[in-house]
VEXLO-189330 format. One record per residue (C-alpha): x, z, y; residue number from 1. Coordinates in steps of 0.1 Angstrom, whole numbers. Example, Ala and Ser with C-alpha at 12.3 -4.5 7.8 and 13.67 -1.06 7.14 Angstrom:
BEGIN
PT       x       z       y   seq
PT     123      78     -45     1
PT     137      71     -11     2
# end
This chain:
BEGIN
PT       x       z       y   seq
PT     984    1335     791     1
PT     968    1369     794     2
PT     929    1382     790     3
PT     913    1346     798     4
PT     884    1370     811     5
PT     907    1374     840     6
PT     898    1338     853     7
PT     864    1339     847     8
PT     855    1339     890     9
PT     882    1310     891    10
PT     863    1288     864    11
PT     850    1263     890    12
PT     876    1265     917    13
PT     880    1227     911    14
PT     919    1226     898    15
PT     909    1192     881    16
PT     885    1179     905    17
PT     907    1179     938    18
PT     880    1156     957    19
PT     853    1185     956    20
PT     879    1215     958    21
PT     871    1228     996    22
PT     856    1263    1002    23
PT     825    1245    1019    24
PT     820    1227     984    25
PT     823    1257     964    26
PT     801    1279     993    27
PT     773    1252     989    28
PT     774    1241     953    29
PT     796    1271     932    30
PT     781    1296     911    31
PT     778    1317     937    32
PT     756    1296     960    33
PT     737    1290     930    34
PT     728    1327     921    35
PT     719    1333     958    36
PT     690    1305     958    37
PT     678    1323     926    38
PT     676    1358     942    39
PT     666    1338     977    40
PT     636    1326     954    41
PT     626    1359     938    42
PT     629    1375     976    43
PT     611    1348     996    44
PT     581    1351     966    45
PT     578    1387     971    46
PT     574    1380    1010    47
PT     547    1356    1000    48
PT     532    1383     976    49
PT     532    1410    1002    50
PT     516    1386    1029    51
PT     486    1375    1007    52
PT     481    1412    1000    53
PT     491    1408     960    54
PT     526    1435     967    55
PT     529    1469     980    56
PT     533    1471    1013    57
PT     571    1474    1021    58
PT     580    1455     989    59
PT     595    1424    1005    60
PT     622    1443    1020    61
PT     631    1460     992    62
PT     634    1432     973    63
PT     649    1412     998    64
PT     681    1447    1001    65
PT     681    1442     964    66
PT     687    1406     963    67
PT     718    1410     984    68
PT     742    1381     962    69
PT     770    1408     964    70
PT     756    1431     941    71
PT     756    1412     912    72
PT     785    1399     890    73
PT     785    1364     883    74
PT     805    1361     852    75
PT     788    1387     835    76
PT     755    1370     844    77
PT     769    1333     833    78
PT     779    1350     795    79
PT     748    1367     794    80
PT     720    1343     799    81
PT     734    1328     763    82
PT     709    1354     752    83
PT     680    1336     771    84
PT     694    1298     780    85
PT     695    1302     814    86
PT     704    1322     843    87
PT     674    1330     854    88
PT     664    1358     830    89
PT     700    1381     828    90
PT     697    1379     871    91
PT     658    1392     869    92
PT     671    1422     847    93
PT     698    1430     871    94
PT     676    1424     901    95
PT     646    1446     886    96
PT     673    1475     880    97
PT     682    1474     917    98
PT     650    1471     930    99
PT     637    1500     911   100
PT     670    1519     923   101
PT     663    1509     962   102
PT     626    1515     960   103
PT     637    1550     976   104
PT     598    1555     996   105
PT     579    1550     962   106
PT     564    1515     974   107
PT     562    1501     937   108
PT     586    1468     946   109
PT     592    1460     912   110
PT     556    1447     914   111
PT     563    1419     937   112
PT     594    1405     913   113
PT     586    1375     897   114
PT     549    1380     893   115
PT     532    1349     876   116
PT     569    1330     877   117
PT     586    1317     848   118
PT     622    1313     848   119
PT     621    1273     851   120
PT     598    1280     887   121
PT     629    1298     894   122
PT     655    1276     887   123
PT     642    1244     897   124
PT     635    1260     932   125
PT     665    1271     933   126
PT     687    1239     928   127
PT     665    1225     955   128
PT     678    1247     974   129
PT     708    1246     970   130
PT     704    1208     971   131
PT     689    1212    1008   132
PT     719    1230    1018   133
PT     745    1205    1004   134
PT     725    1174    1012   135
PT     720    1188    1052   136
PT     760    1192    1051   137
PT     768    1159    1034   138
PT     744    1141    1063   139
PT     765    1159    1090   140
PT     796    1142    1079   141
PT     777    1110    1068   142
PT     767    1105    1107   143
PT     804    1111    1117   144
PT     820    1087    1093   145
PT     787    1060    1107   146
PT     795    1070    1146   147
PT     832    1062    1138   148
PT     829    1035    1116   149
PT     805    1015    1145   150
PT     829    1026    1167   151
PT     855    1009    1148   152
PT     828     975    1147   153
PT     825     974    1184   154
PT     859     977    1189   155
PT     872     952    1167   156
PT     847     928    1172   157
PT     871     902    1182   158
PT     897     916    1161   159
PT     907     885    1131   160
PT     915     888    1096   161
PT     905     871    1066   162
PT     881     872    1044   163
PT     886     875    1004   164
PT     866     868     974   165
PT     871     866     940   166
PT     903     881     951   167
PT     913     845     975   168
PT     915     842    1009   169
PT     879     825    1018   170
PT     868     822    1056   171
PT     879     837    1089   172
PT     863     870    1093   173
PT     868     902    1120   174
PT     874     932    1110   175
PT     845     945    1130   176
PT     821     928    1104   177
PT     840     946    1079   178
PT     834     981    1096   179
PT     800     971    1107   180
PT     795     959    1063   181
PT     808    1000    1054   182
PT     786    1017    1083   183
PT     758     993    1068   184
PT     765    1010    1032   185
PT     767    1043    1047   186
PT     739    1044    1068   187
PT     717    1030    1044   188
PT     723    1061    1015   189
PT     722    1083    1045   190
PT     691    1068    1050   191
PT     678    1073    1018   192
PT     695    1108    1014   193
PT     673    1120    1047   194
PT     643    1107    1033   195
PT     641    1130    1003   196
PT     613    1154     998   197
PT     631    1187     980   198
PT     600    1202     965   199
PT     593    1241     955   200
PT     587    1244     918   201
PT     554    1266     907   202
PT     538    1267     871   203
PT     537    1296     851   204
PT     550    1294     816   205
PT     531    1267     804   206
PT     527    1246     839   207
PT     489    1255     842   208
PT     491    1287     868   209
PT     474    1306     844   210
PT     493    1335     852   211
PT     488    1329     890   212
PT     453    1326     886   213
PT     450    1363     876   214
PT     473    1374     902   215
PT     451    1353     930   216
PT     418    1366     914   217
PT     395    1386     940   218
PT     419    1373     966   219
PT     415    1346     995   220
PT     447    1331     981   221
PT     450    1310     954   222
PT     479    1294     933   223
PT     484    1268     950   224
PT     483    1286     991   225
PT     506    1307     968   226
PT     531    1279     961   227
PT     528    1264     995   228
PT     536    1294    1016   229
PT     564    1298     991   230
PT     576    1264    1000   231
PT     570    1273    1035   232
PT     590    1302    1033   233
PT     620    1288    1013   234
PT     619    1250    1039   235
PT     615    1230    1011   236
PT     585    1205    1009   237
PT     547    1216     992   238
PT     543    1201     957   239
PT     512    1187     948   240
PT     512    1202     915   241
PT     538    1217     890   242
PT     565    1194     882   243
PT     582    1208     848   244
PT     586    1178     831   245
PT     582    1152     858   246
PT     617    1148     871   247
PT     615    1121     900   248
PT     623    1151     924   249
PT     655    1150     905   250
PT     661    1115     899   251
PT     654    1108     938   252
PT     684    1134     942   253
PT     705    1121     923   254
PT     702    1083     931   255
PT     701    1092     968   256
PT     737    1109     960   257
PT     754    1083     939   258
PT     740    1055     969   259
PT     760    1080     988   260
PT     791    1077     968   261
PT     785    1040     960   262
PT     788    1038     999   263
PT     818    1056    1001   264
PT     836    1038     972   265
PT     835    1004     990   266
PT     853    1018    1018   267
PT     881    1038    1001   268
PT     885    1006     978   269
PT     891     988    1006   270
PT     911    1006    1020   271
PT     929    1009     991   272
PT     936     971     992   273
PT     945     971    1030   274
PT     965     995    1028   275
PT     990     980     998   276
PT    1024     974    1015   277
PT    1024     935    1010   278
PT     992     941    1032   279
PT     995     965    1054   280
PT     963     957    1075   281
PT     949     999    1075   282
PT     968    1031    1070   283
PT     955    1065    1061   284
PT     957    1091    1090   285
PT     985    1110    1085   286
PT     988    1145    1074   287
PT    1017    1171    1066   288
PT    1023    1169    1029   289
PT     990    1148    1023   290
PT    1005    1114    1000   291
PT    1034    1125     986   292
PT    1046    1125     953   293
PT    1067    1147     930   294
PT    1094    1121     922   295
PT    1099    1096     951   296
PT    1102    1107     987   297
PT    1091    1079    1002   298
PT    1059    1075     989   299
PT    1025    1074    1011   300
PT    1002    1075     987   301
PT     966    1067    1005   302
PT     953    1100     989   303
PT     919    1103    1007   304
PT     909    1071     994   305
PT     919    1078     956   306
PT     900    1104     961   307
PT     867    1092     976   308
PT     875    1068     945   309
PT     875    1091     919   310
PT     839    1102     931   311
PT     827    1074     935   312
PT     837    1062     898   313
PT     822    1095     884   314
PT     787    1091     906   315
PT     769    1066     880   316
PT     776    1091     848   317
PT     758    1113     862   318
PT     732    1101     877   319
PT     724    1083     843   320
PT     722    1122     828   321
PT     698    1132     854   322
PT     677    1101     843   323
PT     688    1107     803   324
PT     674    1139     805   325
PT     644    1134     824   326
PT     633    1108     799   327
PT     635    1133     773   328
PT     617    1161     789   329
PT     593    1167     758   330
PT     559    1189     757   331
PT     551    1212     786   332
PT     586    1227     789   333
PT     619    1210     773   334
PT     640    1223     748   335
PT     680    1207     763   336
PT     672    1181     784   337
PT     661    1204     813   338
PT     695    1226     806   339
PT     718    1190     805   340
PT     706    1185     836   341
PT     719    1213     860   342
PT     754    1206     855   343
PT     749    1167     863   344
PT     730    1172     891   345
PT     752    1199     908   346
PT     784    1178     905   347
PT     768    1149     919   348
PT     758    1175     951   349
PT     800    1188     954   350
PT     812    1153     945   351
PT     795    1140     977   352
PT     801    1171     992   353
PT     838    1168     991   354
PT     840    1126     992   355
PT     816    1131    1027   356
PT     847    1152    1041   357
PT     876    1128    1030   358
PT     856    1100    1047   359
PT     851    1110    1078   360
PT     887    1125    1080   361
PT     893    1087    1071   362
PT     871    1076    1093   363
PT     879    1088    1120   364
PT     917    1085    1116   365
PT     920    1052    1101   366
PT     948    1034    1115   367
PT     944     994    1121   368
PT     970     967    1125   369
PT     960     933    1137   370
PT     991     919    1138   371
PT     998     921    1100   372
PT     960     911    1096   373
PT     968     882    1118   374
PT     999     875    1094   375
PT     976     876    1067   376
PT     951     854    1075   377
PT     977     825    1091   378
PT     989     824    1052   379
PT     967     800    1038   380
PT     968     782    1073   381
PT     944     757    1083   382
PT     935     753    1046   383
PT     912     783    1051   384
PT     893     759    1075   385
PT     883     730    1048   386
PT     853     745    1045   387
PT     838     738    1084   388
PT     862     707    1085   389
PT     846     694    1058   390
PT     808     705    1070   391
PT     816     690    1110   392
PT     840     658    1097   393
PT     826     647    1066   394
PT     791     634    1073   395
PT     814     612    1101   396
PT     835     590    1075   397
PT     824     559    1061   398
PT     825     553    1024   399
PT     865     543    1013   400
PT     876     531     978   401
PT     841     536     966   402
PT     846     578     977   403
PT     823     595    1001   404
PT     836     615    1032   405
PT     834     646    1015   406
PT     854     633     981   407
PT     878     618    1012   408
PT     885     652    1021   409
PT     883     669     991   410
PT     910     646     976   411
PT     931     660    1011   412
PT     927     698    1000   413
PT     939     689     963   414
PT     967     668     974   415
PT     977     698     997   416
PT     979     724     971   417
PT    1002     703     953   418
PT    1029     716     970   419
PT    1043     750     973   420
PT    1023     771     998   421
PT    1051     775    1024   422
PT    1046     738    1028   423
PT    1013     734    1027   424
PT     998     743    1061   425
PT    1022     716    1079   426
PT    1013     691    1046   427
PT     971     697    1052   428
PT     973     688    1088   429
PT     991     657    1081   430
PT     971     646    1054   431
PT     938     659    1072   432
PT     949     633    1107   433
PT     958     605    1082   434
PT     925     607    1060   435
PT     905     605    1096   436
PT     901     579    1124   437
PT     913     593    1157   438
PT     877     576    1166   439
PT     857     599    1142   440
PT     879     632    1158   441
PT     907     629    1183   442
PT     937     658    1178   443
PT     922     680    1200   444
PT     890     678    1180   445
PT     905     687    1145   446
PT     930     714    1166   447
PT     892     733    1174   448
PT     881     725    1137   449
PT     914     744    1131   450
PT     911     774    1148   451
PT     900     800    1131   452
PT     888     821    1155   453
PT     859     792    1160   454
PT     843     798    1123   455
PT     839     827    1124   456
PT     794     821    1120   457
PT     778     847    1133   458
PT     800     877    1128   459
PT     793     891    1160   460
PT     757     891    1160   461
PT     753     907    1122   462
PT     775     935    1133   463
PT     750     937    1162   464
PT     721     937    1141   465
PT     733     958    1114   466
PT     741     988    1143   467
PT     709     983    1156   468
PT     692     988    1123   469
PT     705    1020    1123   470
PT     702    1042    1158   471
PT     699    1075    1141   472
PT     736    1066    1125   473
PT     752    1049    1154   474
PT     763    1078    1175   475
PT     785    1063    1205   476
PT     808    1100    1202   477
PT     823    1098    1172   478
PT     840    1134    1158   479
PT     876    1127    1170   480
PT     892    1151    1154   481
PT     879    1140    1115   482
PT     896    1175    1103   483
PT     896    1181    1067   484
PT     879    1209    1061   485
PT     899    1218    1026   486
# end
């Protein structure tokens, strides 16, 4: 196998998580992206520094050359902060050597590094933003897959199919309710996702800005215009006070990003149903070499939605680590639970990542057959009408045999699925026009209770109230390409 050193850059390239393996996932959430929001951090506080007149003049560019992500070695860095528990403290060493080594004009730089910080100030900030990053690109795709998924309610708003539960064929339903039901999902945790507040991170070692306090001493600043104009600087939201071992920041995050997933894992399990071949109601968009498999060459495997699945599945896990973890954040600073934390949190940020790009590719691609839906829903025949039958005929018969209308009726169903199914549709309506005077409903009376595209309730207008609810998702040009970008 060789020097396993050799891989060390490939560690997170995602070989067993193929849902999140896209260069935009690894730009946004890899190691990489992760050590750039650290220097970003140490570079946007010495800008703050210099501006409050607490640096050297000309320190915030030097520090800002030095933290250039290229010039530091992120394997090395990962196997080093061992020594300290987090990355954090190995990167500062690095980025003070550089500094010194770029402070050519004598400007004392090193100065403006990390002053009054402590590595969790760092860190935190960091992760939120890296979490701003991801979360901006997840809602880019998020308002894709909702403009195509209302596109897809509008124009199947008419379009019949049935409706399941419990696994059975229930009512009469469209399959523009059903698209309307995922962009209601969708738009909901996009929602929720927008609303976040992704707060800078300020404290000092202990949380009590004693360190900052000296630094803003004799100044018109103070530790807390400090932390805002950091905030300000970085375009992450002010924070009241230090939040070290108050985790609802992270929490939010993370419930906002499994809601995301949850979203996304009732579409690709429906389509996962629809798209069976005894089915056949949806199909995948079609790609070269996208569904095939290593042994049988006519498989179409519906690979997007296994995995958006997949995500989805993992999504609860972690978010129950973010909120293990944050429950066991004990004294001022935590010993582990603040450490089991980053790794949760940032595959909750690529699992979205990469599930937000398999959705709208299937969004926006998603084939749709209403003659096979229109098969589907025509099997259980005018049985899947007993319901309104019942509701419209009942209250109309007179007692008989000591029975009610309803136990009338009722006695027609279960007489009806006594025989095989083939023969039941043509067996119900029999039954149904013997167990009811032509002077209670004339053929062409039970023929409308039979219809199924008259029971449909109010379909139409909940699709119309649910795209309503949601302008800010509901964009009438949908992406029509829906390109993977893997």
């Amino acid at each position: 196998m060789g020097d396993p050193r050799a891989f060390a850059e490939e560690a997170d390239a995602g070989l067993l998580s193929p849902v999140s393996a896209s260069p935009l996932v690894a730009a946004l959430t890899g190691d990489r992206a992760v050590l750039a929001a650290i220097l970003a951090v140490e570079a946007g506080w010495a800008a703050v520094l210099e501006h409050a007149g607490l640096a050297p003049a000309g320190s915030a560019a030097v520090v800002a050359s030095a933290a250039d992500a290229g010039r530091y070695d992120v394997a090395d860095i990962a196997r080093r902060s061992q020594g300290g528990g987090n990355p954090v403290i190995p990167l500062l060493a690095d980025l003070r050597r550089n500094v010194a080594a770029l402070d050519g004009a004598g400007v004392g730089a090193g100065k403006a590094v990390h002053a009054s910080l402590t590595s969790q100030d760092v860190l935190d900030t960091a992760l939120m933003l890296v979490a701003r990053n991801t979360v901006s690109a997840v809602l880019a795709d998020l308002k894709a897959i909702t403009a195509a998924l209302a596109a897809l309610a509008e124009q199947h708003a008419d379009t019949l199919c049935v409706g399941r539960s419990l696994t059975q064929h229930s009512l009469p339903f469209t399959f523009g309710l059903r698209s309307a039901q995922w962009f209601h999902g969708a738009a909901a945790a996009g929602r929720q996702l927008e609303a976040l507040a992704l707060p800078v991170q300020f404290g000092g070692a202990a949380g009590t800005l004693a360190a900052g306090k000296v630094l803003t001493s004799g100044s018109a600043a103070t530790p807390f215009t400090m932390a805002d104009a950091l905030a300000k600087q970085l375009g992450l939201a002010p924070a009241p006070a230090p939040w070290h071992t108050n985790r609802i920041a992270v929490t939010s995050l993370g419930n906002a990003l499994a809601a995301v997933l949850d979203a996304f894992g009732k579409i690709a399990a429906d389509v996962l149903f629809l798209s069976r071949p005894e089915v056949a109601e949806l199909a995948e968009p079609r790609a070269a070499g996208r569904g095939v498999s290593s042994a049988m060459p006519q498989k179409q495997n519906p690979v997007l939605s296994v995995l958006v699945r997949s995500a989805a599945l993992q999504a609860p896990g972690l978010a129950a680590q973010l909120h293990l973890a944050a429950a066991t954040f004990n004294d001022e600073r935590p010993d582990g639970a603040w450490h089991a934390e980053w790794p949760a949190l940032r595959q909750l940020l690529a699992l979205a990542l990469g599930a937000a790009g398999h959705v709208r590719e299937l969004a926006c691609g998603l084939r749709v057959f209403p003659d096979a839906m229109r098969r589907n829903l025509d099997l259980a025949g005018p049985l899947l009408l007993a319901e309104g039958v019942n509701a419209a005929v009942a209250p109309l018969l007179g007692e008989k045999d000591g029975r009610t209308g309803k136990e009338q009726l009722q006695d027609v169903v279960d007489r009806t699925l006594q025989v095989p199914p083939p023969e039941q549709p043509g067996t119900y309506r029999r039954l149904l026009r013997e167990a009811v005077p032509a002077a209670v409903a004339t053929d062409e009376r039970l023929n409308g209770l039979l219809d199924p595209a008259n029971y449909l309730g109010q379909a139409g207008e909940i699709s119309r109230r649910i795209l309503a609810a949601y302008p800010d998702f509901n964009s009438p040009t949908p992406d029509p390409k829906g390109a993977s970008r893997g």
